[in-house]
N, C-alpha and C positions, 0 to 999 in steps of 0.2 A: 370194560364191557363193550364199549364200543370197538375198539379194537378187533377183539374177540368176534364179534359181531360180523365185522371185515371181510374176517378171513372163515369165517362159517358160509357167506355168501358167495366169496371167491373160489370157496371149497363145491360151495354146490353147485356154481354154473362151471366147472372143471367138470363134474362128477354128469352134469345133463352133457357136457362135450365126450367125454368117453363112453357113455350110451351111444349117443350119436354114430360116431363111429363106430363103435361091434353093428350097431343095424345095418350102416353102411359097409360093413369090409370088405363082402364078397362083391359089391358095385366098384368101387375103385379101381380096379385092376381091370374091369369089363369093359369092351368095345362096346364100342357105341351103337347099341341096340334099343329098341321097347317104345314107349311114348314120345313122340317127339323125335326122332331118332332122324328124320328128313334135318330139321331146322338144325340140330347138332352136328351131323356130317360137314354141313354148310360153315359151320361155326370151325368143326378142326379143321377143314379147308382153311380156312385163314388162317390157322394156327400154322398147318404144312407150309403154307407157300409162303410167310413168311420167313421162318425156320429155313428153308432149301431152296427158292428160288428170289425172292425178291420183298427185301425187309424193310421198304419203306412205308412208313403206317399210314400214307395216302392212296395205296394200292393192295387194298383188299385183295383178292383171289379166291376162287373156287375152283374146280377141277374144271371143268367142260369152257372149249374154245368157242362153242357153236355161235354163227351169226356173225363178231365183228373181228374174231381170231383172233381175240385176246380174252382170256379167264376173268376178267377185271369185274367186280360185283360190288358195289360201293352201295352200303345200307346205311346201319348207323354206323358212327366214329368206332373203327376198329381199335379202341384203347383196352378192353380184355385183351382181344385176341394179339394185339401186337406184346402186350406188358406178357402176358405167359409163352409165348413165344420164343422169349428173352432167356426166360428158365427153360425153356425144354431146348435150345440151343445148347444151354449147358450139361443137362442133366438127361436130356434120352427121356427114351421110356413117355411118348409123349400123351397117350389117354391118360395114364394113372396119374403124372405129372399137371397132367390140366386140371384134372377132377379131383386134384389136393387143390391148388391154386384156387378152382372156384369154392370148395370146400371154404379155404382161408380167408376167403372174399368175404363169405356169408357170415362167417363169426366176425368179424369185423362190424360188419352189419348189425350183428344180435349185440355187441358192447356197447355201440352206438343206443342200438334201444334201450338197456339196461342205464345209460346217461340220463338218455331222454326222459324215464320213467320219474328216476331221483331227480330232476333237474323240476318236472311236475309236482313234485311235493310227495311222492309217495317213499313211503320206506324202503330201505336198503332190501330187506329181505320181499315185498310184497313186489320190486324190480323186477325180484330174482324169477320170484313165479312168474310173473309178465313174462318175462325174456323166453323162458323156458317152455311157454304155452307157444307163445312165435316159433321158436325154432320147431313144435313139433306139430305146428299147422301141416297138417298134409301136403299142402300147397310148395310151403319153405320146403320142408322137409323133401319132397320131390327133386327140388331145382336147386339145392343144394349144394350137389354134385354134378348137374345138369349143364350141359354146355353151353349157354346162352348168357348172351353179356344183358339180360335181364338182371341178373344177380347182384352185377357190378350198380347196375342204375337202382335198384333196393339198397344196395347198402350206403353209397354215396347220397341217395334220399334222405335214407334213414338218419344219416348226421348230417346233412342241412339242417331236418329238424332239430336234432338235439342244439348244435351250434346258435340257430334261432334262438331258440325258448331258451340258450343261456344267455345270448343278449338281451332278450326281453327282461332276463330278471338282473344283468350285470350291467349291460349297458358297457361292453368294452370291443374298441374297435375292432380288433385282430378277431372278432368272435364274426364278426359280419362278414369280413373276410374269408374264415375257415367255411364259414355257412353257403357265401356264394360261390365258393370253390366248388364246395361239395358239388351245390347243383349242378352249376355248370359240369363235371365229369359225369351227373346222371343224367342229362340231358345231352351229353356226346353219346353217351353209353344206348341210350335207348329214347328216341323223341317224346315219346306221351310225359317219361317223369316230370318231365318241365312244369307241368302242373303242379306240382309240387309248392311250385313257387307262388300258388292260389294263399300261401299264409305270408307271404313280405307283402305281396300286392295291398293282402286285407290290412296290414299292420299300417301301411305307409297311407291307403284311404281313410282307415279310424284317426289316427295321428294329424291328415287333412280338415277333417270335420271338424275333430273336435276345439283344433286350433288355430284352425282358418289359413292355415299357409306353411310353407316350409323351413324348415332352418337349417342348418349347418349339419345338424348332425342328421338328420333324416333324409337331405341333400345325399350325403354319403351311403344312406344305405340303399337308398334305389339308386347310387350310381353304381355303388357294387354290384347290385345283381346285373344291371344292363352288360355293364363291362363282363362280368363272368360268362355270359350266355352269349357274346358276343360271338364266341367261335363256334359255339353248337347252329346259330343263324347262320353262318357262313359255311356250315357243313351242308346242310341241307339245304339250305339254296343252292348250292352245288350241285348237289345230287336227285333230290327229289324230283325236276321236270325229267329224270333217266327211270322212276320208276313206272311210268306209262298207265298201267289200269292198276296198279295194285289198288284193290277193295280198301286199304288204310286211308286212301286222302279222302277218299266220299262218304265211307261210313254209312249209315243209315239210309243218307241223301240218296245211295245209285243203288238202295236194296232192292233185287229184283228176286226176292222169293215170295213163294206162295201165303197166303196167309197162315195156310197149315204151318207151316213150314216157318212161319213167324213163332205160331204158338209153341210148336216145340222147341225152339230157341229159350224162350220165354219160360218156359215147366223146367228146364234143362237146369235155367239156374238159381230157381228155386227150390228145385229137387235132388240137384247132385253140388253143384259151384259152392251155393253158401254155405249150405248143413255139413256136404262133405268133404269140399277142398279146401277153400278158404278155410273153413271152419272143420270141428269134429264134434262128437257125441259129449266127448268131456270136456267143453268149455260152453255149451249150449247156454245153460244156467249163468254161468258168470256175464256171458254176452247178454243177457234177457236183461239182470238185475242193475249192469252197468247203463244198459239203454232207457233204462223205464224207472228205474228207482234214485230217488235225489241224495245227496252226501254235503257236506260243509267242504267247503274249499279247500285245497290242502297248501295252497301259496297264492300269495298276493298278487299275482299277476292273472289273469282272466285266461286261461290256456285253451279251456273248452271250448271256446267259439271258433278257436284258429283249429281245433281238432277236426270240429263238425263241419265245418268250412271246406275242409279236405275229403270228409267223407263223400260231402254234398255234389267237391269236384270228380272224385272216382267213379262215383256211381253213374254221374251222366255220361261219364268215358264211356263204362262198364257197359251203358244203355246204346251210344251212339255208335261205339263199334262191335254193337251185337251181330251183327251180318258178317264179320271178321273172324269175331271170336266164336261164334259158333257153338258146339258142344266137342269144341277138340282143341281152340290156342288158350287154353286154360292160364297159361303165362301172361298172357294178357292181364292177367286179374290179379299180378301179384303187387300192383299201387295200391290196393285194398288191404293191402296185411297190415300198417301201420295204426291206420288207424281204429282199425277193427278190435287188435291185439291191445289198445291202449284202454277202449271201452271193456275191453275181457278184464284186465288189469283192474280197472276200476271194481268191476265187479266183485272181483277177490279180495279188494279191499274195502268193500262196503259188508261182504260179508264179517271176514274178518272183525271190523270194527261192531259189529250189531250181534255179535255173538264173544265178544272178548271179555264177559260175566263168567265167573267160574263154571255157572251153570250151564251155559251155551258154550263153550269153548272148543269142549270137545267136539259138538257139533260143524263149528266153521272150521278144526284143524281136520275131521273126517273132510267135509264137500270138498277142501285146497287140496288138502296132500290126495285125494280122491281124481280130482283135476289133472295133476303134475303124473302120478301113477299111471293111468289110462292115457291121455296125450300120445307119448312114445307108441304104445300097442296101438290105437287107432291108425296113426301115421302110419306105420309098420303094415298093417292090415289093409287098408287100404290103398295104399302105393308102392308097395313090393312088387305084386305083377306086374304093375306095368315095365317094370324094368327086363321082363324075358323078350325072348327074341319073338314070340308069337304076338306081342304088342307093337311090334315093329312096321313103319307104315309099308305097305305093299308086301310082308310076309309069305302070300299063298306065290309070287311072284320070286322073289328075294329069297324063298327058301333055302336052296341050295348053295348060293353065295354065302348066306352065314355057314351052310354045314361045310365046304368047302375051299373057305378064307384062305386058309395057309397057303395050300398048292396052287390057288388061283394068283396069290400076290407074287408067288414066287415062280409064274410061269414066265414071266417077262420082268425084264429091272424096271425097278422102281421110277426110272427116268423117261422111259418107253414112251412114249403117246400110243391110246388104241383109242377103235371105233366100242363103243357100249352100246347094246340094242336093248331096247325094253326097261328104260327107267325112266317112270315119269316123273321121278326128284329131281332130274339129275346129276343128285347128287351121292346116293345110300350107296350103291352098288361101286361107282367107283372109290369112292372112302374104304369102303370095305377090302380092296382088292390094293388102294393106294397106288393108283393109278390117276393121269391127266388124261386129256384125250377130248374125243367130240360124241355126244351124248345123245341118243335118238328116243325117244317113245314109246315106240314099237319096229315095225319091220320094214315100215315103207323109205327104206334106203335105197337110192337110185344107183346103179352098177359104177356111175358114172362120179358119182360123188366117191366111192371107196377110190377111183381110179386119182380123182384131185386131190384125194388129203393124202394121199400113199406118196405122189408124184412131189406135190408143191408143199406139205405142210408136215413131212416125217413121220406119217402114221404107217405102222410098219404092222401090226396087230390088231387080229379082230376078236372079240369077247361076246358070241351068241347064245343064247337059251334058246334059241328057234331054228328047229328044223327045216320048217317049210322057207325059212328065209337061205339059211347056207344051204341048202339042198339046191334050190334052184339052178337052171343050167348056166345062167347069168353070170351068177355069185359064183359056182365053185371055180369059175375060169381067175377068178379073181383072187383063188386062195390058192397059196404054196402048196403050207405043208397041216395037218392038226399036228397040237403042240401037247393039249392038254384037253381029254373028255373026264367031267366034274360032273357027276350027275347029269341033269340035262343042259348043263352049261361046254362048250368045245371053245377052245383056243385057238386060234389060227394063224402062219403066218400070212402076210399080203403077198401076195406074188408082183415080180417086176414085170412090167410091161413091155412086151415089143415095141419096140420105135416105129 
């Protein structure tokens, strides 16, 4: 029976991964378009310039020279972007090839939670449902496929915990080990996961208290984590005094908005974040019952305080970089899924258990399989559009680049450096055309500038959407020939200079 059992569970989290994918198919093959679509250019930036110009994973890249004449953009620890890289070196085809890879990532992730679940005392099959409400959190379900080495820091999280909570109940070195690895790659992967580390910290203070000092073996586990996190400290020391004003180091501390402007932050994620991203319509109830209604323990080890613990740190993330996160870096919120999805878990198996009378049975196998049934369609529903191109940041701008990708990439090689006017990403518009070069704003390019990046820095190509800019008498002395008119997008080459 048990057995049986096994492979009935292995059978259905295969059966929730090939859902999965038909929702996803027509996304896989898609340029990088719709929600988020800025942060992700940025992301295959580093994907590109590893792959074609320079593969050393301490030299991030993004297309635009502007400022020190070099691409160089060092955020978090580019270990996604450099690890798929590695594959689309070999195999081409590099959107569809990243968005399997982070795909791959994220079930990695969901097996990990399915550990975790069983490792808490819950049954093999009531895992399954957990795992499978996760994967079709709206949130997960989004970022999935999603270019952002968010994914990688979620799943590498997600088995710290489970590796944790199996030494909590095994007590076997190699597990402390496997656990502070983990962290350590979600805290290269992405800074905030390092919270994560809120359940060794609590274990290694209860374990102080209760025994007044340390031993050997507790010696061991706060040295592993120091030593694993050692190099994520020494990334960001590195890097952080280069990130200047980003809104991430002050948080709350430098919010200079309105109160209004507070509050709608604030309605924002009580009205869209929890109910509908984080969460959905069909797991409402299981979240209610797991939060508020009590169960008998399901394993001798106290898990729930190291759960709530995490929760209690997310949430003041969640709170202190509300002026970041806004009502748009929804990503932000995805250190919330674990433990959310563990309390949903619970709940389906409080029901479960409180209706496993012949007479109520049917009752708790309707609300679960009711659960698992609606999940997919909610996700589906709710985060499908944002994958079209009219979800795209700067769209009414960006329009005609998407409608004219192909003839725009192929108006100049791929190696080219051009001038881009009118992208305040810096980064969408040359992704899209797969192009380097030096990246403007808007229009206010000085004659004089096109003449030094032509002369001293191999820009031989201009890429305008504004007329009133190449029109000028200035500017067209400074163009050859047009190469390519794309809607309201013109091509140009640079003209040489008289000596």
């Amino acid at each position: 029976m048990a057995l049986t059992s096994r492979y009935a569970v292995l059978t259905g989290f295969v059966l929730s991964l090939v859902v999965s994918i038909v929702l996803h198919w027509q996304i896989f093959p898609q340029d990088i378009q719709g929600r988020h679509n800025w942060r992700q250019s940025q992301t295959m930036w580093n994907i590109r310039n590893f792959v074609h110009y320079d593969n050393d994973i301490l030299n991030p890249r993004v297309s635009h020279f502007n400022g020190s004449n070099n691409n160089l953009l060092r955020l978090e620890f580019p270990l996604m972007q450099w690890g798929i890289a590695q594959v689309v070196r070999h195999t081409g085809h590099e959107v569809l090839v990243t968005r399997i890879c982070v795909w791959a990532t994220s079930v990695t992730g969901l097996v990990a939670f399915g550990l975790l679940l069983v490792t808490m005392g819950f049954s093999p099959g009531l895992a399954l449902v957990g795992t499978t409400l996760l994967q079709f959190s709206p949130l997960f379900y989004f970022y999935s496929i999603n270019v952002l080495p968010d994914v990688l820091a979620l799943a590498a999280g997600i088995w710290y915990l489970y590796f944790l909570f199996a030494y909590f109940r095994d007590r076997r070195w190699w597990q402390v080990v496997a656990a502070t690895l983990a962290l350590g790659i979600a805290t290269l992967a992405k800074l905030p996961f390092a919270m994560f580390g809120i359940v060794g910290l609590l274990y290694v203070l209860t374990r102080l208290f209760r025994r007044g000092g340390i031993n050997g073996r507790l010696f061991f586990f706060a040295g592993a984590h120091l030593l694993f996190l050692l190099p994520a400290y020494k990334w960001y020391a590195w890097v952080m005094p280069r990130w200047r004003n980003s809104p991430t180091l002050y948080g709350i501390f430098g919010n200079t908005n309105t109160p209004e402007q507070n509050q709608a932050i604030i309605d924002y994620y009580w009205q869209q974040y929890f109910p509908f991203d984080l969460l959905s319509p069909a797991v409402w109830l299981l979240l209610l019952v797991g939060t508020l209604l009590p169960v008998r323990r399901r394993a001798d080890f106290p898990y729930a305080g190291y759960v709530w613990a995490l929760a209690a740190v997310t949430l003041a993330f969640a709170v202190l970089q509300g002026n970041t996160i806004t009502m748009v870096h929804d990503y932000y919120l995805l250190p919330l899924l674990p433990w959310m999805y563990i309390v949903v878990a619970a709940g389906a198996e409080r029901i479960w258990r409180w209706t496993a009378t012949n007479a109520w049975k049917p009752l708790g196998i309707v609300l679960i399989a009711g659960a698992l049934l609606a999940a997919p369609g909610w996700a589906y529903w709710l985060r499908q559009p944002l994958w079209a191109q009219s979800a795209s940041a700067y769209y009414p701008v960006m329009r005609d680049v998407f409608n004219h990708q192909k003839v725009l990439r192929e108006a100049v090689d791929d190696d080219a450096k051009v001038i881009v006017l009118n992208d305040v990403s810096y980064q969408i518009f040359t992704w899209l055309i797969r192009k380097r070069g030096y990246v403007f704003h808007g229009n206010a390019v000085r004659p004089a500038w096109i003449d030094d990046l032509h002369e001293k820095h191999g820009v031989d190509y201009l890429y305008s959407n504004s007329r009133r800019f190449d029109q000028d008498s200035t500017i067209r002395t400074r163009l050859d020939s047009l190469i390519l008119e794309a809607g309201d997008i013109h091509v140009y080459r640079i003209a040489d200079r008289e000596p």
